[in-house]
N, C-alpha and C positions, 0 to 999 in steps of 0.2 A: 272193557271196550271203550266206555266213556273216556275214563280217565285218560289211555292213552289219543285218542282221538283227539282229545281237550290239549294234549302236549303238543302234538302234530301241529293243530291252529292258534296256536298261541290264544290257551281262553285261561284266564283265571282261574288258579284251584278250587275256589270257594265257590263258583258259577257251577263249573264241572260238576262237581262231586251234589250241587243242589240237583242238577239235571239230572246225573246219573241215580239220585234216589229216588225223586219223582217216578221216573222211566222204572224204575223197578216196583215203586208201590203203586202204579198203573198196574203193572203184569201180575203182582200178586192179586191184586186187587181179582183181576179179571178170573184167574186161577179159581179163587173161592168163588165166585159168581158162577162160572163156566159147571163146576160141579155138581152144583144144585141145578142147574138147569138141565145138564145134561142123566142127570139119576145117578152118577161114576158112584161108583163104589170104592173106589182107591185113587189114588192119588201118589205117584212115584211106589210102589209097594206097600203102602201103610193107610190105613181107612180118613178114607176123605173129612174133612174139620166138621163139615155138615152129621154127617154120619155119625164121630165121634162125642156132638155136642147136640145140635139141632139147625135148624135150617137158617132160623132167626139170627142165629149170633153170627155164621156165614155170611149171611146178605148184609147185615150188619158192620161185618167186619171187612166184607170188600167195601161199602160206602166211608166206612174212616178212611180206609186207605185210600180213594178218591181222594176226600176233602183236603187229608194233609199232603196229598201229591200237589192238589190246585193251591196253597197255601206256599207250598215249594217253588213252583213253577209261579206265582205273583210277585216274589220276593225277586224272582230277577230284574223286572221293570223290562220287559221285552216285552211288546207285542206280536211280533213277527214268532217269538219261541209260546207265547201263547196258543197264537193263531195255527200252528204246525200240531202241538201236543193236542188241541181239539179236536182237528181234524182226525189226529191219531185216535182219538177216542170215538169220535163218530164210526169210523172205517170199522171199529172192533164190533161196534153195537150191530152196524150191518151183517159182517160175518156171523154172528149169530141169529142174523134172521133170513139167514141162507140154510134152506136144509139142508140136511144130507141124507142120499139117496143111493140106491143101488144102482142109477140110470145114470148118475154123474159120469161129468166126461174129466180126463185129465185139465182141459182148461176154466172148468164150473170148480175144479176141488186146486187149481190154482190161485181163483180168485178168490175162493172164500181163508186159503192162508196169507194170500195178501192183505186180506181183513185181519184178520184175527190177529196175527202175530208179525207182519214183515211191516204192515203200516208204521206200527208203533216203531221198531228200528229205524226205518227210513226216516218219519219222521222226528224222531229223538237225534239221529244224525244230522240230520237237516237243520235243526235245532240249536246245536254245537257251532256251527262255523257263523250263523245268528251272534252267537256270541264272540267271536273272535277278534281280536284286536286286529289285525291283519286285514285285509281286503283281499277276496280270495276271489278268483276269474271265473265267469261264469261257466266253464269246462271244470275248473276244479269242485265248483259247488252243487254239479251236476254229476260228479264223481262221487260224491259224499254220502249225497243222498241215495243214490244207486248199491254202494257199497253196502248201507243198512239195510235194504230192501234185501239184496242176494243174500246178506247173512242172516237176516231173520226169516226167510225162503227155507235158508237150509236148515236152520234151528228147527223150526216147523217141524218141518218135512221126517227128517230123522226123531222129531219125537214121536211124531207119526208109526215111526218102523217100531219105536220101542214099541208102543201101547199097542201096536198087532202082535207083538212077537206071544206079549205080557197075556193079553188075550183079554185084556179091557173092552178096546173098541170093538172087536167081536162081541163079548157080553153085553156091550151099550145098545150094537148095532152102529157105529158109527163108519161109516166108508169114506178111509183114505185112499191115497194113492195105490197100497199094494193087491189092494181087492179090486179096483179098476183096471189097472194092466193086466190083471189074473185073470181076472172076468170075462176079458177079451178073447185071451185063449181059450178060456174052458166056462161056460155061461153058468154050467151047474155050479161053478163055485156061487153065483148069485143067489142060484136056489137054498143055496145050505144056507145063507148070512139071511134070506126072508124067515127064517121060522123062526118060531116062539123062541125067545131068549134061553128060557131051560131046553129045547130042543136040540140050539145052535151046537151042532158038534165042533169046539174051538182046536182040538188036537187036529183031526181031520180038513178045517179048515185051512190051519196056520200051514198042515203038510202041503196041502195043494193049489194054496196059493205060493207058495216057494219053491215049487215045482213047475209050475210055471210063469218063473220068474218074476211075479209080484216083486218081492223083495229088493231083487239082484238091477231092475227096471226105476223103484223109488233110489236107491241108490244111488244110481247112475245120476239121476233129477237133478237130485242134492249137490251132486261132487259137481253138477254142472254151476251152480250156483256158487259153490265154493269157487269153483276156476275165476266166476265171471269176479267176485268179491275181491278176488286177489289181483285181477285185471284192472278194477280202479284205484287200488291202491299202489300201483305204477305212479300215479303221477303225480304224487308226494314226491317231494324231496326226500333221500335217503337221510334213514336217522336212526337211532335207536330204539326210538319209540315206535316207527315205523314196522322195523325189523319184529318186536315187540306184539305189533298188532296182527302182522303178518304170521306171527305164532299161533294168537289166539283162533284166527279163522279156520288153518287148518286143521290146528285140535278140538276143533268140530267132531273131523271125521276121524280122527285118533280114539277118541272115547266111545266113538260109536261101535268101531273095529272092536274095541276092545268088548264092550259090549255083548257082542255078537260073537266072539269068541267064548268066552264065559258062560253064554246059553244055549 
C-alpha cells in the first residue's frame, strides 16, 4: 500500500520504503504487546511468541521494534511525518485502555479500532504525501488521509470476523462487532460470552451469533469502509499505480470471502 501510494505522490523510493517499514514494525511491534496483554493464546493459528518463549522476550521484542521504527522514521528529517506517526502511536496506547465489554455499543467498538489499528493507517498515509515532491491541495490531502482510515477500518474490522469465527476472541472474552449486532437481536447471546471462559460454549456461540446475523451486519460495516476507500481514491489522477492500489483495497474483501468459504 505504501509503495504504491509513495508512486501516486511522487515520494522517493528510499523515503517510501523507510515509512512503509516503520508502519509495519509499529504494527508488529503492537501485535506482540497486544498478546500479552490481552492472555491470546494464538495468534493467526499458531501459539502466540509469548506463549512459545516467555512474556519477557515478547515485550522485549515489541520495544526493539519501537526503537528501530523511531530510528526509521528520524532518518527522514520530517517533523510533520514524526509528528503524524506519534500521534499514531498515542491513538494505539489509547485503544488499549479502552475496555471491552459486553455493553459496548457499535460506535465505543468503532472508536476503539480507530485506536488500535485505522490511526496508524491514516496516519502513516498522511505521512506519505508529507513527503512528496508535489504540492498536493488541501481536498487531495484530506482524501489520503481518509483513504488509510477506511482501509485500516476494514483491515480491523474483518480481522475481527476471523478471530470470532476462530473462536479466540470468544475464548479471550473480547467483543467485537459480531457479538454487538447479535446481541441486539437475541440478549442471551451476552449471557453465554459472561461465563467462565472453560464454560463459554464457542460452537453454540459462533452458531447464534450468525444466526442473527452478527456476521453477515460486521460485514456489511467493512464492505462499507471498503466503498468509502475506493471513494477517495477517485480523485487521483488515473494511473497504474492507481489501478494497482485500487486492487489492493478490494482484495480486502476477496481473501475474507475466501476465507469464509474454507470454514
Amino acid at each position: 500500500m505504501h509503495c504504491l501510494s509513495g508512486k501516486i505522490l511522487v515520494v522517493e523510493r528510499e523515503k517510501t520504503e523507510s515509512l512503509a517499514l516503520a508502519t509495519e514494525m509499529i504494527h508488529v511491534a503492537s501485535i506482540l504487546h497486544d498478546d500479552v496483554l490481552d492472555d491470546a493464546q494464538t495468534r493467526r493459528g499458531r501459539l502466540a511468541l509469548y506463549r512459545k518463549y516467555n512474556e519477557k522476550l515478547a515485550i522485549l521484542g515489541g520495544d526493539y521494534m519501537l526503537a528501530k521504527a523511531s530510528v526509521k522514521l528520524a532518518s527522514l528529517n520530517n517533523t510533520l511525518v514524526q509528528l503524524c506517526m506519534s500521534n499514531a502511536l498515542a491513538s494505539m496506547v489509547e485503544g488499549e485502555l479502552i475496555p471491552s465489554h459486553i455493553d459496548m455499543s457499535i460506535s465505543d467498538y468503532s472508536h476503539k479500532t480507530y485506536c488500535k489499528t485505522a490511526a496508524l493507517f491514516m496516519q502513516s498515509c498522511d505521512s506519505i504525501q508529507h513527503l512528496s515532491q508535489t504540492n498536493s491541495s488541501n481536498t487531495m490531502q484530506a482524501k489520503t488521509a481518509s483513504f488509510g482510515y477506511h482501509f485500516g477500518m476494514c483491515f480491523q474490522i474483518l480481522d475481527d470476523v476471523d478471530d470470532f469465527l476462530n473462536g479466540d476472541d470468544i475464548t479471550q472474552g473480547t467483543v467485537t462487532a459480531p457479538v454487538i449486532y447479535s446481541s441486539e437481536a437475541n440478549p442471551s447471546i451476552s449471557k453465554m460470552f459472561l461465563k467462565k471462559k472453560w464454560r463459554r460454549p464457542i460452537r453454540r456461540i459462533i452458531r447464534e451469533v450468525s444466526k442473527h446475523n452478527g456476521v453477515l451486519k460486521t460485514e456489511l460495516l467493512a464492505r462499507s469502509h471498503i466503498n468509502d476507500a475506493l471513494d477517495c481514491l477517485e480523485t487521483f489522477e488515473d494511473s497504474i499505480y492507481k489501478e494497482a492500489l485500487i486492487d489492493v483495497t478490494k482484495a480486502l474483501f476477496v481473501s475474507e470471502e475466501s476465507f469464509y468459504e474454507s470454514g
